[in-house]
C-alpha positions as CSV (number, residue, x, y, z in Angstrom):
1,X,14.3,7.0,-18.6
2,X,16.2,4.1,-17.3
3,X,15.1,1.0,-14.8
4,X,18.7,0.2,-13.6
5,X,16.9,-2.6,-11.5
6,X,15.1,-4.4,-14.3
7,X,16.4,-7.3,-14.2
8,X,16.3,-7.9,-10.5
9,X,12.6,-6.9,-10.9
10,X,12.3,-10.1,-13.5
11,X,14.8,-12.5,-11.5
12,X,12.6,-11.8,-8.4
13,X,15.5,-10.1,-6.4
14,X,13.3,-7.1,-6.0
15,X,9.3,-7.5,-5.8
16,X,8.4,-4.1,-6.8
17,X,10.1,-0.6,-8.6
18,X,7.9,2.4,-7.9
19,X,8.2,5.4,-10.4
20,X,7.6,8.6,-9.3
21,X,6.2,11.3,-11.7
22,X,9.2,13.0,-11.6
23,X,10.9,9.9,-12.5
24,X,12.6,8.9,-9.0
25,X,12.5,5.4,-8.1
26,X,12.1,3.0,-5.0
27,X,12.4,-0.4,-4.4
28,X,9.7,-2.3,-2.8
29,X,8.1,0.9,-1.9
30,X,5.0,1.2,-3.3
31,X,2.4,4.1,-2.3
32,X,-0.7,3.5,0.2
33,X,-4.0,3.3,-1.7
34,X,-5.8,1.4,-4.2
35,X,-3.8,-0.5,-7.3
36,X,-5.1,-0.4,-11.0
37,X,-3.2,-3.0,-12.6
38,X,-3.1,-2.4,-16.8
39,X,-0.9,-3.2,-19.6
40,X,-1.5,0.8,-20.5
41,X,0.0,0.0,-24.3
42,X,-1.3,2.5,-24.7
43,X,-1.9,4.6,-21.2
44,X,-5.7,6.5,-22.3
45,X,-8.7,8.9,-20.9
46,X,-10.2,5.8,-19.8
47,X,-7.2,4.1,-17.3
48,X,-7.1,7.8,-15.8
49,X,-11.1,8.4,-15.5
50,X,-10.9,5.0,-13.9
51,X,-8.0,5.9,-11.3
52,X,-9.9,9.0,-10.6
53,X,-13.8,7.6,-10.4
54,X,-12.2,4.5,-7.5
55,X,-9.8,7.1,-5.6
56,X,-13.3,9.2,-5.2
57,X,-15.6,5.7,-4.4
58,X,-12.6,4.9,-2.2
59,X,-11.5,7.9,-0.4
60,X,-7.9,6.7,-1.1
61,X,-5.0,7.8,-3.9
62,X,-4.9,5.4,-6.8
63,X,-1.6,4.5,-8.4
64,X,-1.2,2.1,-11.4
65,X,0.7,-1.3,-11.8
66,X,2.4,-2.1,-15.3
67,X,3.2,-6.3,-14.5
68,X,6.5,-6.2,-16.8
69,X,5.3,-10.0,-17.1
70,X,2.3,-11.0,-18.8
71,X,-0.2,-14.2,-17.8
72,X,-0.9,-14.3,-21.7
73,X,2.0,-12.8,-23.5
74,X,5.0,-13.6,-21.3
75,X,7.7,-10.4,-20.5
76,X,8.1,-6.9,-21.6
77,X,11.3,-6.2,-23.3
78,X,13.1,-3.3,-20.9
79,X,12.9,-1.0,-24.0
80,X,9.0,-1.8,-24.2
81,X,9.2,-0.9,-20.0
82,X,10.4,2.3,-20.3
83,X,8.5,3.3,-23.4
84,X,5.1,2.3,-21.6
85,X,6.3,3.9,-18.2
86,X,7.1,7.2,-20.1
87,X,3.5,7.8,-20.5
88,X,2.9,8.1,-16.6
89,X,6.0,11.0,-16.4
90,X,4.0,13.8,-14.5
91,X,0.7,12.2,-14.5
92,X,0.8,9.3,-11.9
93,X,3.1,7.2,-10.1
94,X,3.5,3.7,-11.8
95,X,4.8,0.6,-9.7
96,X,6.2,-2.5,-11.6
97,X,6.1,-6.0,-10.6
98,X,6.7,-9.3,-12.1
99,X,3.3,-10.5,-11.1
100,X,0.7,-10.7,-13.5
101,X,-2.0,-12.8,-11.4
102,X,-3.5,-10.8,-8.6
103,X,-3.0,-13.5,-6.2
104,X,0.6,-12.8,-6.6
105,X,-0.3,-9.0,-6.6
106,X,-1.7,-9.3,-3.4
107,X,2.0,-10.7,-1.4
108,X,3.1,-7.0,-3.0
109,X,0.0,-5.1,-2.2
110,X,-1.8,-7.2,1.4
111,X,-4.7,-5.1,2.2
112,X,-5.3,-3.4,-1.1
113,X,-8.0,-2.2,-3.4
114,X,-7.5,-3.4,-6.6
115,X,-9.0,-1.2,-9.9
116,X,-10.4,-3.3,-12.4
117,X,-12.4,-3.3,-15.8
118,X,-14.9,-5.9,-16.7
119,X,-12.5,-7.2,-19.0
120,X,-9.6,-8.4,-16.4
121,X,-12.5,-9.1,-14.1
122,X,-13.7,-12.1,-16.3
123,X,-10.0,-13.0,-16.9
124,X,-9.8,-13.1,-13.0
125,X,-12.7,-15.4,-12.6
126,X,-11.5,-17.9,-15.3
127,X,-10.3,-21.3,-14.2
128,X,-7.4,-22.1,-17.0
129,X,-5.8,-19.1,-16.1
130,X,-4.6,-20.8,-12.7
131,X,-5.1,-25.0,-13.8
132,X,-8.5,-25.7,-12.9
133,X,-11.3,-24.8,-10.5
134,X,-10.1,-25.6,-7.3
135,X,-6.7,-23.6,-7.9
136,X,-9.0,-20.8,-8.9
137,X,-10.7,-21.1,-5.1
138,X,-7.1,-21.0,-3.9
139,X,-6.1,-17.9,-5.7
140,X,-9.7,-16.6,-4.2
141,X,-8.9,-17.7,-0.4
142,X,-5.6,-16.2,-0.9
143,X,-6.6,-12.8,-1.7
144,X,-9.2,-13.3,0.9
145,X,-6.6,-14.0,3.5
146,X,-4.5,-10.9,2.4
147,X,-7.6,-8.7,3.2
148,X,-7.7,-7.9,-1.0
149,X,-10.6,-6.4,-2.4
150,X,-11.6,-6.0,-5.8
151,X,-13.2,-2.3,-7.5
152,X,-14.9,-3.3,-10.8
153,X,-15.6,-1.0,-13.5
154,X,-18.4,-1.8,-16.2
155,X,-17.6,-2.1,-20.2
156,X,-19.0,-2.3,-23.5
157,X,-18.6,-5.2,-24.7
158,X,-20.2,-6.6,-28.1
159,X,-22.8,-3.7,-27.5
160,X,-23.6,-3.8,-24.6
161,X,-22.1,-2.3,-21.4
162,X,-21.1,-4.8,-18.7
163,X,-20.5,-4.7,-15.2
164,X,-19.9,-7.2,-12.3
165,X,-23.6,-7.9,-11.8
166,X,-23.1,-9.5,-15.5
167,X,-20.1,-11.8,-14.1
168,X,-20.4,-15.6,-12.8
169,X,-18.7,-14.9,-8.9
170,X,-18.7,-18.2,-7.0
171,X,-20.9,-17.4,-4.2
172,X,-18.7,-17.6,-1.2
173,X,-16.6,-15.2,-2.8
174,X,-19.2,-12.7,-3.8
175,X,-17.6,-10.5,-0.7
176,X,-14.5,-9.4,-2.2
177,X,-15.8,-7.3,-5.4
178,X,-18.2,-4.6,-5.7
179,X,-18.8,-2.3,-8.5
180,X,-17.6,1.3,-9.5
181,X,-21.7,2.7,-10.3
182,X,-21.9,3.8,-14.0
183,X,-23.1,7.6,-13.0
184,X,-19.1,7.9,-11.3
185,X,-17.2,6.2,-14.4
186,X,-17.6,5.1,-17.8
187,X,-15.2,5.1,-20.6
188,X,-15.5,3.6,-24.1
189,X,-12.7,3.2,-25.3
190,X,-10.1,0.4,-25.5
191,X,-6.3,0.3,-25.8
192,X,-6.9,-2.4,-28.9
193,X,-8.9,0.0,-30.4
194,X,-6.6,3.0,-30.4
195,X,-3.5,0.9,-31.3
196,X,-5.7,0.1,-34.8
């Protein structure tokens, strides 16, 4: 497979490349329906129960997001691109962006679901990821304003499975999350743990 706009993608001249699962791509296309963002290193059971569990609670398709930037790691080498957009070839589609904080997500996607775990949810609601508290209320307001929504599923984490009614939501912004119930999805298992 080859991404002949990559580095458009990074330099910002494109916002978006949508892979089909027959490989085809579009620019700044992406599908209707809910987004589960993921780094997908690797893509498991878990990402696709997910997908499946919030297009059923939804009523809408799912399709994932691979952000070829990370908020904690920096960029994805093309190579490391393709390998991880491989997995998806007839499975899913897969958009990439260069936006790894969902307030940027949501000038790509306005009016969108977005898929989470518990995991990126805490991420999400932690201030040093955008300078502070009140640039964290911003980033809130701002998916607010696009009409963003957040679909949380729970996790285990240090025994103990977690889920949004375990997270620390400012309360004039308790509106824009709700949970994916435990009976429709749960998954334990970890990309960490099957890279070993």
């Amino acid at each position: 497979m080859d991404i002949p706009r990559f580095t458009d993608l990074l330099e910002g001249r494109v916002g978006t490349i949508t892979i089909s699962p027959n490989g085809t791509q579009q620019i700044d296309a992406p599908p209707a329906g809910a987004i589960l963002s993921g780094a997908f290193n690797p893509l498991h059971a878990g990402h696709l129960g997910m997908a499946a569990a919030a297009a059923t609670f939804c009523g809408t398709p799912v399709t994932f997001d691979l952000a070829v930037r990370n908020a904690d790691k920096g960029s994805l080498a093309a190579a490391e691109v393709v390998r991880r957009a491989a997995q998806f070839t007839g499975k899913a589609p897969l958009v990439l962006s260069a936006a790894p904080l969902f307030a940027q997500k949501a000038i790509l996607y306005p009016g969108r679901i977005f898929v989470i775990g518990y995991d990126t949810a805490v991420r999400l609601l932690d201030p040093r990821y955008y300078g502070g508290e009140s640039a964290l209320r911003a980033a809130l307001d701002h998916l607010r304003a696009a009409n963003c929504r957040f679909l949380v599923a729970g996790r285990l984490t240090c025994g103990r499975f977690q889920t949004l009614a375990d997270l620390t939501i400012p309360a004039d912004y308790a509106d824009i999350a709700e949970p994916i119930p435990e009976y429709l999805f749960r998954a334990d298992i970890s990309s960490t743990e099957l890279r070993g």
